[in-house]
N, C-alpha and C positions, 0 to 999 in steps of 0.2 A: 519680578514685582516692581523693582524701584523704574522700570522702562515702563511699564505700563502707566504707572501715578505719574513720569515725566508726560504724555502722551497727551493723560489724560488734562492736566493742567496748562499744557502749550494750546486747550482749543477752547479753554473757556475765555470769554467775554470779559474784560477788565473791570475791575466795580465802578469804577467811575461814569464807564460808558456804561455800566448794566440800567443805569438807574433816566438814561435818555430814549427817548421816543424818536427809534430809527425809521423814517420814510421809506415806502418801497420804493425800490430800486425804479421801475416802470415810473411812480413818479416823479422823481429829480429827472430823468431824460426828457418828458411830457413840460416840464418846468422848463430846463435851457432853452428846450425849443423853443415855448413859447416866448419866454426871454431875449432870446435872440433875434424872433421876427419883431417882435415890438418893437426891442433897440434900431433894428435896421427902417423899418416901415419909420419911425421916427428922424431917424437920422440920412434917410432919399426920400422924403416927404416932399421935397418940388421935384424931385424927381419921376415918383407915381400921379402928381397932380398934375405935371404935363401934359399926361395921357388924358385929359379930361376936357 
């Protein structure tokens, strides 16, 4: 009995975080990405405008 109530209390959700509104996973990766080309496309901006 005291293994199972251990078991059972190692997979619940901490109160603190219970009470936040977690993003799905699929979108924080959709985010970097887009994050990342921005920063980039920003930051080689004469570099892409060469091409023009």
């Amino acid at each position: 009995m005291d293994e199972q109530n251990k078991k059972e209390q190692s997979n619940k959700t901490p109160s603190k975080m219970a009470r936040l509104a977690w993003p799905k996973a699929k979108y924080g990766l959709v985010l970097a990405i887009l994050i990342i080309i921005v920063v980039n496309i920003i930051y080689y901006k004469d570099f892409f405008l060469s091409f023009f």
